[in-house]
SEGU-140783 format. One line per 2 residues: number of its first residue (from 0); their letters; for each residue x, y, z of C-alpha. Coordinates in pm, whole numbers, always signed. Example, Ala and Ser with C-alpha at 12.3 -4.5 7.8 and 13.67 -1.06 7.14 Angstrom:
0) AS) +1230/-450/+780  +1367/-106/+714
This chain:
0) XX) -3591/+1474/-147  -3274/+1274/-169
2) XX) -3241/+1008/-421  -3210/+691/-245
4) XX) -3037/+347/-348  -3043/+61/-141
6) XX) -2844/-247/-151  -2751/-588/+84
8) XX) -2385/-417/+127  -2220/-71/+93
10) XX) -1867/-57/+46  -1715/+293/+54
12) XX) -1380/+372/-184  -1312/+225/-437
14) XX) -899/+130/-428  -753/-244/-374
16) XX) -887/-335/-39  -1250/-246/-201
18) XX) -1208/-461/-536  -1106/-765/-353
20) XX) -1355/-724/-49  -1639/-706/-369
22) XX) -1478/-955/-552  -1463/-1232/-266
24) XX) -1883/-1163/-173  -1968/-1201/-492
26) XX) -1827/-1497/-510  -1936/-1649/-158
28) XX) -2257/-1514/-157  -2371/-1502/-562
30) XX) -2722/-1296/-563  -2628/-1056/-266
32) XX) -2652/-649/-385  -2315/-487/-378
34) XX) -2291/-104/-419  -1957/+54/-437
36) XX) -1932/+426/-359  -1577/+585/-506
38) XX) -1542/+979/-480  -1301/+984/-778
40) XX) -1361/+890/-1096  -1369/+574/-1337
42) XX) -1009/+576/-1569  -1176/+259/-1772
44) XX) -952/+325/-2064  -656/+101/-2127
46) XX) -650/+171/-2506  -512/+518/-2380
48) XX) -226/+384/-2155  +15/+366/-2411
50) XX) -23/+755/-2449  -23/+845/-2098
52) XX) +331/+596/-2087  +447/+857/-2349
54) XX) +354/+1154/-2167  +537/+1050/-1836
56) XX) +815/+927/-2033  +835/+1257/-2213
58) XX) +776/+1492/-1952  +774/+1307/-1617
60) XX) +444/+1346/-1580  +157/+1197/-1366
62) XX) +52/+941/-1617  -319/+955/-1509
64) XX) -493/+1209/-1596  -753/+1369/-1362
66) XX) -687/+1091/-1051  -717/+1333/-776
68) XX) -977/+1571/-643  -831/+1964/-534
70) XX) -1073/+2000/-238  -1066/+1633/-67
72) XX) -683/+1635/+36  -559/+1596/+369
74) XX) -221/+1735/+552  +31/+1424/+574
76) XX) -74/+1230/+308  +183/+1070/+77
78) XX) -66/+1019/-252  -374/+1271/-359
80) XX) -478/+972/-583  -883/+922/-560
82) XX) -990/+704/-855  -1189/+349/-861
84) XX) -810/+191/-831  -746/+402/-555
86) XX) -340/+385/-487  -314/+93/-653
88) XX) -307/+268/-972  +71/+389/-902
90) XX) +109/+102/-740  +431/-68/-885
92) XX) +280/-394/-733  +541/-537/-468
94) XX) +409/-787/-308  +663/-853/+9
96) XX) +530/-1052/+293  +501/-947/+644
98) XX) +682/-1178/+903  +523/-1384/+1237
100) XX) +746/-1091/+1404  +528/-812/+1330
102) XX) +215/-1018/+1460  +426/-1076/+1805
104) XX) +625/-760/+1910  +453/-769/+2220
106) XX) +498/-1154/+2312  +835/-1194/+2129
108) XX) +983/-833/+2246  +821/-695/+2487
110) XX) +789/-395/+2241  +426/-215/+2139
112) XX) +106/-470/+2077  +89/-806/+1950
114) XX) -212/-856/+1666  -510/-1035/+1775
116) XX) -429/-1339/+1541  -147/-1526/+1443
118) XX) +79/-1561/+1169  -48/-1906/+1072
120) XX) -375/-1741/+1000  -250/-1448/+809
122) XX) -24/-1644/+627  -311/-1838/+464
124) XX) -491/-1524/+336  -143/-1366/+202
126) XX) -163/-1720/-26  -499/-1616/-142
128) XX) -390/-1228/-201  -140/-1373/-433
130) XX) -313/-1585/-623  -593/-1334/-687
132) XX) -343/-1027/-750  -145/-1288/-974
134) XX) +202/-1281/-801  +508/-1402/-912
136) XX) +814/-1453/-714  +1004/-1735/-549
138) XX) +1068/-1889/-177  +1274/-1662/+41
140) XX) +1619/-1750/+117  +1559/-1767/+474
142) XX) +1359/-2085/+617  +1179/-1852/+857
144) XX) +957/-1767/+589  +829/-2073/+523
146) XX) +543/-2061/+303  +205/-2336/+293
148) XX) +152/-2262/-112  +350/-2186/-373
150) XX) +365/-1828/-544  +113/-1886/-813
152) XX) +431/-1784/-1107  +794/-1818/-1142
154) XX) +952/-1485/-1077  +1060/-1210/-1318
156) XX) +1346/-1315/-1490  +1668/-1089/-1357
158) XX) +1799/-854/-1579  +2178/-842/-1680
160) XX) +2257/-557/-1420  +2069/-741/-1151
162) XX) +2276/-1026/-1174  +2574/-832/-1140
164) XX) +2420/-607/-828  +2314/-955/-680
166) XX) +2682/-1090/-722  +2783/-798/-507
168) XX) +2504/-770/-267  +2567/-1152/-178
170) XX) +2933/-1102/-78  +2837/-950/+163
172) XX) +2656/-1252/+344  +2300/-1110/+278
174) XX) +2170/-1303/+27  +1948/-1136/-235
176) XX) +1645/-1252/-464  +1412/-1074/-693
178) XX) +1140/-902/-540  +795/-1092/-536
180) XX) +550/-850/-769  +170/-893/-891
182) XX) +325/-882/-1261  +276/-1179/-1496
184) XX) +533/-1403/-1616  +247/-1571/-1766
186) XX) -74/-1536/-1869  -300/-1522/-1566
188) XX) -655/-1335/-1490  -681/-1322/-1828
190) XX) -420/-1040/-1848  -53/-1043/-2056
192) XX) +283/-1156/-1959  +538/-843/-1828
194) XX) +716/-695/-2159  +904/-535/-1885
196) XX) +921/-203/-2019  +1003/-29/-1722
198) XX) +645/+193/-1658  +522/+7/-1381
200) XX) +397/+329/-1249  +136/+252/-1546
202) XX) +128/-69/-1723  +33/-31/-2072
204) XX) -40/-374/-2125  -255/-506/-1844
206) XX) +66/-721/-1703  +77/-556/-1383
208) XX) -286/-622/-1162  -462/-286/-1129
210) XX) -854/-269/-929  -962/-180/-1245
212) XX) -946/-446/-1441  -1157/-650/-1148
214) XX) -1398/-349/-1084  -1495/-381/-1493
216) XX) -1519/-771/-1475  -1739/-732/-1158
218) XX) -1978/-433/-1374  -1937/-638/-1678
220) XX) -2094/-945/-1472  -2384/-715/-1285
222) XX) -2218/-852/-942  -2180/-529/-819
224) XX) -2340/-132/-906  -2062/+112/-901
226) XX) -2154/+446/-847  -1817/+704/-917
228) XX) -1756/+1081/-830  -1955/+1018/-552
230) XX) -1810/+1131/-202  -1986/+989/+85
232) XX) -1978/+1242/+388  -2151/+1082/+709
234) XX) -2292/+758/+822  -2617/+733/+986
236) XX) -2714/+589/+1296  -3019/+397/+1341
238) XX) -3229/+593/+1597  -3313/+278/+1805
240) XX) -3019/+91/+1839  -2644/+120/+1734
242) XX) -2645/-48/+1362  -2563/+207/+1048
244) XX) -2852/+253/+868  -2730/+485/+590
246) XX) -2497/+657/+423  -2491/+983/+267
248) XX) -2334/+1151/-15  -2264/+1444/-279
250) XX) -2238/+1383/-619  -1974/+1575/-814
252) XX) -2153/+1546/-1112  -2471/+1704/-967
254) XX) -2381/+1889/-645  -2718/+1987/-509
256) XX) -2879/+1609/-497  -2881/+1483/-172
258) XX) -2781/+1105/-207  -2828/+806/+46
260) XX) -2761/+470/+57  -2913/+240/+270
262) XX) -2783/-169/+348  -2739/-413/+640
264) XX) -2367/-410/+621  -2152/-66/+574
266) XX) -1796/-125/+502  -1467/+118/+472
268) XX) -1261/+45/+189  -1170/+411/+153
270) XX) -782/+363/+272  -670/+501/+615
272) XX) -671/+868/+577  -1061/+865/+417
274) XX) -1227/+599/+632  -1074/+681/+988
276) XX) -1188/+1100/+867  -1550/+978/+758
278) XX) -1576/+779/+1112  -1472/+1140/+1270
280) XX) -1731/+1323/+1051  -1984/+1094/+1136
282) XX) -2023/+1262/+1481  -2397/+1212/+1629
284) XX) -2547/+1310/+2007  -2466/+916/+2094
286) XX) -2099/+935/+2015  -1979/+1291/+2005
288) XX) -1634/+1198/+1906  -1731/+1015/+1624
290) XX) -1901/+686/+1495  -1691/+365/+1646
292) XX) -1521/+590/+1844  -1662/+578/+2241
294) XX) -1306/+512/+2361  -1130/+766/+2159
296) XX) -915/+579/+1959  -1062/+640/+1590
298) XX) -779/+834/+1455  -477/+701/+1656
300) XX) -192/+477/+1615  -134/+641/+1291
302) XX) +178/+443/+1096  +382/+365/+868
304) XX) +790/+281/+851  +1062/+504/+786
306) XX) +1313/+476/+527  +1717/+518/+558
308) XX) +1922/+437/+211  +2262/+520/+62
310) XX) +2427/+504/-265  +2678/+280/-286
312) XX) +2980/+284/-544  +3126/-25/-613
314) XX) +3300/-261/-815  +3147/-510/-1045
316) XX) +3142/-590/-1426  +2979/-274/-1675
318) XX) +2624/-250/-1622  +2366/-77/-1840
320) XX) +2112/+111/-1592  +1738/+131/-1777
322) XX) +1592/-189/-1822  +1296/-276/-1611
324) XX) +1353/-27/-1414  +1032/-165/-1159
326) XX) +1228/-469/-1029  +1456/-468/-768
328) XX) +1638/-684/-532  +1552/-785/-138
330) XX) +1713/-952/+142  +1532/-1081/+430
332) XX) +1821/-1092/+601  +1741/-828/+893
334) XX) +1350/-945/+918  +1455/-1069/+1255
336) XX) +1556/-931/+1581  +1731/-1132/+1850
338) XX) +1566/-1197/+2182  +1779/-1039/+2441
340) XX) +1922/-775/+2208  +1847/-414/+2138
342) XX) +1559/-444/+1856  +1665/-360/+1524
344) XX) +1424/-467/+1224  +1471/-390/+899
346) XX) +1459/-485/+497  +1729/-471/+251
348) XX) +1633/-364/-146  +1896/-300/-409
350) XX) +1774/-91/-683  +1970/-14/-984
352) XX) +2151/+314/-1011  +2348/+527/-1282
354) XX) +2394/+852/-1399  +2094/+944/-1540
356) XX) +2020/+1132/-1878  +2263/+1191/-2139
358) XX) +2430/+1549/-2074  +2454/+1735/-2355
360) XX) +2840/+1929/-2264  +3144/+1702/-2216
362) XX) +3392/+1743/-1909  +3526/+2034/-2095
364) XX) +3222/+2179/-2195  +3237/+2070/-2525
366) XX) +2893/+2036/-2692  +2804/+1673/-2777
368) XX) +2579/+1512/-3049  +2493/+1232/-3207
370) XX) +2758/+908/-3149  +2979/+1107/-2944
372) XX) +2691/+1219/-2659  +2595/+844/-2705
374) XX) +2961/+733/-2590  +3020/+949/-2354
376) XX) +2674/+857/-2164  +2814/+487/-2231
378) XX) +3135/+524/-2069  +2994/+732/-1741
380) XX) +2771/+416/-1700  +3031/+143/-1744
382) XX) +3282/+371/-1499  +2980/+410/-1205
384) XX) +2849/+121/-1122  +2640/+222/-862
386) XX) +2342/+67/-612  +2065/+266/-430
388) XX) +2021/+37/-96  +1740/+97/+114
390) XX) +1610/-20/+465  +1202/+20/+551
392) XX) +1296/+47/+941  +1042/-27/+1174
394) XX) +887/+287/+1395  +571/+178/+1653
396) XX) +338/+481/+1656  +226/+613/+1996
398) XX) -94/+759/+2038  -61/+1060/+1978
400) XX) +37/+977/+1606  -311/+1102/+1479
402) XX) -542/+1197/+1262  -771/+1451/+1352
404) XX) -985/+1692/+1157  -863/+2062/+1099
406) XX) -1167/+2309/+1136  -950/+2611/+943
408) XX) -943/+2371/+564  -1266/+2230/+439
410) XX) -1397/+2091/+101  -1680/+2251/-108
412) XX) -1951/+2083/+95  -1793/+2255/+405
414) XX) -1638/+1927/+563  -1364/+1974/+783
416) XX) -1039/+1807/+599  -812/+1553/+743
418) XX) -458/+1675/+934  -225/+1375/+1005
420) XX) +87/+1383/+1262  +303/+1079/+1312
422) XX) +461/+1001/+1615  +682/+714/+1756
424) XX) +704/+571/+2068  +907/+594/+2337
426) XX) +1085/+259/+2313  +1099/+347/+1891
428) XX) +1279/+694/+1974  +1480/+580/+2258
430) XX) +1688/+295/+2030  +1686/+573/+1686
432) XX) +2075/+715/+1721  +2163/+282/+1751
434) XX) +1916/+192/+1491  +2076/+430/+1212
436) XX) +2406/+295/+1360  +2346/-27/+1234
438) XX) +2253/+63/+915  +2529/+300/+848
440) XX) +2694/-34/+941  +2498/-252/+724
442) XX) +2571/-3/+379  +2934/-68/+502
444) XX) +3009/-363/+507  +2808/-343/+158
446) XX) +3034/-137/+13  +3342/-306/+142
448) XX) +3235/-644/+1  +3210/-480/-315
450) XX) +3572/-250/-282  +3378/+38/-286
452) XX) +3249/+322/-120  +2951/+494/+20
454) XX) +2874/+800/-156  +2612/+948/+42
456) XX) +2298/+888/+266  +1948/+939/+250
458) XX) +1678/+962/+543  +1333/+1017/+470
460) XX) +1095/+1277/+667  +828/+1102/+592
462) XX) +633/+709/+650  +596/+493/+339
464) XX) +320/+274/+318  +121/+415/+529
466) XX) -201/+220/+791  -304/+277/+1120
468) XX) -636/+463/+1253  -858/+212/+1322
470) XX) -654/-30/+1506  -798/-370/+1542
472) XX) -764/-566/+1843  -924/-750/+2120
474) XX) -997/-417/+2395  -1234/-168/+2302
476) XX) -1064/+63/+2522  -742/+55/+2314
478) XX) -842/-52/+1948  -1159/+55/+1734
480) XX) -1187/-304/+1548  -1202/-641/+1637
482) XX) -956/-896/+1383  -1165/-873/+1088
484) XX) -1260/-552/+1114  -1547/-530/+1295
486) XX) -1628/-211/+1456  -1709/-234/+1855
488) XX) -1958/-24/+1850  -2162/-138/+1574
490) XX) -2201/-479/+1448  -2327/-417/+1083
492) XX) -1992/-173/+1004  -1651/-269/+890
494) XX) -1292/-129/+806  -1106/-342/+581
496) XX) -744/-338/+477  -412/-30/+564
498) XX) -649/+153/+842  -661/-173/+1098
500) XX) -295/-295/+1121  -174/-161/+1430
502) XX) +192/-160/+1305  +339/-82/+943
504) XX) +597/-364/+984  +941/-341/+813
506) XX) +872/-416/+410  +545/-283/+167
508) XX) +236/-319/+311  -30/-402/+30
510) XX) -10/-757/+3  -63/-775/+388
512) XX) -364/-505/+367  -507/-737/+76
514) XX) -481/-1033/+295  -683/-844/+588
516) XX) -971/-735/+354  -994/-1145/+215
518) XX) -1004/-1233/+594  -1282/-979/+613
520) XX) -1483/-1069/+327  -1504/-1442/+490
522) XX) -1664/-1283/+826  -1906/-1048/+592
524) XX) -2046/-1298/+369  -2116/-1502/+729
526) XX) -2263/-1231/+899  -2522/-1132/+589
528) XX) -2845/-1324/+629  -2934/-1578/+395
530) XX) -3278/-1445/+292  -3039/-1151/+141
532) X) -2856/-1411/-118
């Protein structure tokens, strides 16, 4: 008999989109049950960060121990993290905005899909994302990104070699400014300025926002159950009608208990990978293909954007590569396209370069100790100044850039596994040879502004920040959601956050997949009855 639990709402993962979807209910709608369903475990221990800082500094090591589970990985994923914090716990919390051009690439270019809301109104949730993440930054450069609030902080102080890579990088006519982050520059949430030590990848001190810290303040307030190492496998249709009516799961900790729970509203928090492959498990005689999926497009529209950098050598006072290592420079220079002209979208970071760790021979192969490898290190450093410049480019999926389930790999429980394959466009693959033209162009005239050089370039094979699956828009025959998530096929179940956005735009995505799950939460807490509060 399986052990049941039942609740007003189920929300399934456990990463960023799910912490601020159960945040924002608990908060609208104060008395409503909240159950949160993570496969991966709880990593409640910040007294232990310092150590796991150590270890990665020591070794290069994953600083959190046991985040991932060997059986639930899928082909084409970037991260194996599963842990309540999802992705967000290697997060090294960027917080870049999107631009009105992403929403309009249909209206504006006559390129892919426009979004099935404008920017005004996403613009107005990214607000609330940062003042709940806890962002600092300041206004872009460019009046086109006009903001209606104020980043909640003043931005992150620049270090002494930013200044000098900004110097360069704004000869060149792009101007540059810190990078917005979701780190402290003072106290807010109740968690510590940025020490800026430089582990962003973990932050030992509670500076950087992580879904933990929310997830324990939710537990510690009884606004929410959370139920870990728990993998929920299919979703169960009501037998009348087509609401979700449960939920079932395996326990890691006790494999052979059958688990459901049961709620009004069901909603996917689990990323883009996990909630577009439980919709595809979730296959029933009434939709064969899948739950939400009678038009075939669970799945599709996979995205993300690709990368293109080079090292740059240039000329500019010494610098001294290795503090706060986590901040970096942007221009929003390339955010727009002009009408008329072949599209070309991109961002522009600078990150700090150098030559690394110490080497222990000199040019001659002289062994060196003590002062003398210190000196030498120096001097390679003050001789090199050198940038690492990268563009996110913009690539438009087609739809054949899928996810689909592979019958030959399958987890303990026997569930197929998730195989992803991206794909571009026509129109994205027809304009690639001019598009990394330009940006061969763009390092450049970089490096000539600086009198320097362009040592080498670097092109990813692979799509960073990563959405797509469960396309929202306004036809059922081309999307699976409506704007806030809403599946068409079934009014009580949701996707939140990376899987709806139907394009990975040309900068990091989580702010904007934050901003989606806040929009969310407002049509959630409407839709659950009152006699539920």
């Amino acid at each position: 008999m399986a052990t049941v639990h039942e609740s007003d709402v189920c929300i399934i993962g456990g990463g960023i989109s799910a912490a601020m979807m159960a945040e924002k209910l608990a908060q609208l709608r104060p008395g409503v049950k909240i159950a949160v369903v993570e496969a991966g475990r709880k990593i409640f221990d910040l007294e232990n960060r310092f150590k796991y800082r150590q270890r990665e500094r020591d070794y290069g090591d994953n600083p959190w121990p046991r985040d991932s589970i060997k059986d639930q990985v899928s082909n084409g994923q970037i991260s194996r993290t599963m842990a309540v914090g999802g992705q967000a716990l290697h997060w090294g919390g960027t917080c870049n905005r999107y631009s009105e051009e992403d929403l309009r690439l249909k209206s504006m270019y006559g390129l892919y899909v426009d979004w099935p809301m404008d920017w005004k109104e996403l613009e107005k949730y990214c607000c609330e994302a940062e003042h709940r993440l806890g962002v600092s930054g300041e206004p872009s450069a460019y009046p086109e990104d006009w903001r209606s609030q104020p980043y909640p902080m003043p931005p992150m102080p620049l270090t002494y070699d930013l200044i000098q890579y900004k110097k360069w990088g704004d000869k060149s006519g792009y101007v540059f400014q810190g990078v917005p982050q979701a780190k402290n520059t003072q106290p807010w949430g109740g968690r510590s300025v940025c020490l800026r030590c430089g582990t962003c990848e973990i932050c030992p001190t509670g500076a950087k926002y992580s879904p933990d810290y929310t997830f324990k303040d939710l537990l510690a307030s009884r606004k929410i159950t959370l139920h870990d190492r728990t993998l929920v496998r299919k979703l169960v249709l009501d037998e009348r009608s087509t609401r979700i009516v449960a939920a079932r799961a395996s326990s890691y900790e006790r494999p052979d208990e059958e688990i459901e729970y049961r709620a009004g509203t069901f909603i996917l928090a689990a990323g883009h990978i996990w909630s577009t492959h439980l919709l595809l498990l979730s296959a029933c005689p009434r939709f064969p293909n899948g739950l939400a999926n009678s038009t075939d497009q669970v799945g599709r529209y996979m995205n993300g954007h690709a990368i293109y950098a080079a090292m740059v050598e240039f000329q500019s006072d010494e610098v001294f590569p290795g503090m706060n290592n986590g901040y970096s420079l942007i221009s929003r220079k390339f955010f727009r396209s002009p009408v008329g002209k072949t599209y070309m979208r991109h961002d522009l970071r600078i990150f700090p370069g150098g030559v690394g760790l110490p080497k222990l021979h000199g040019d001659g192969g002289t062994v060196l100790l003590g002062d003398d490898l210190l000196s030498s290190w120096q001097q390679k450093q003050r001789s090199r100044p050198i940038a690492f410049c990268r563009a996110y480019y913009d690539i438009h999926p087609s739809a054949e850039s899928r996810l689909t389930l592979d019958a030959n790999r399958k987890n303990r429980w026997g569930d197929p596994l998730p195989d992803v394959f991206h794909d571009a466009d026509a129109a994205t693959k027809a304009r690639a040879a001019e598009t990394r033209r330009h940006l061969d162009g763009v390092f450049a005239h970089m490096a000539k502004a600086g009198d320097g050089t362009v040592l080498r370039h670097i092109a990813s094979d692979y799509l960073d920040h990563p959405g797509g699956g469960c396309r929202m828009g306004t036809d059922p025959a081309a999307s699976v959601c409506d704007s806030f998530g809403r599946t068409h096929d079934h009014a009580n179940l949701f996707v939140v956050g990376a899987p709806t956005i139907p394009a990975a735009s040309v900068t990091n995505g989580t702010l904007a997949f934050v901003a989606l799950t806040l929009r969310s939460a407002d049509e959630v807490a409407r839709d659950i009855p009152e006699k539920s509060a």
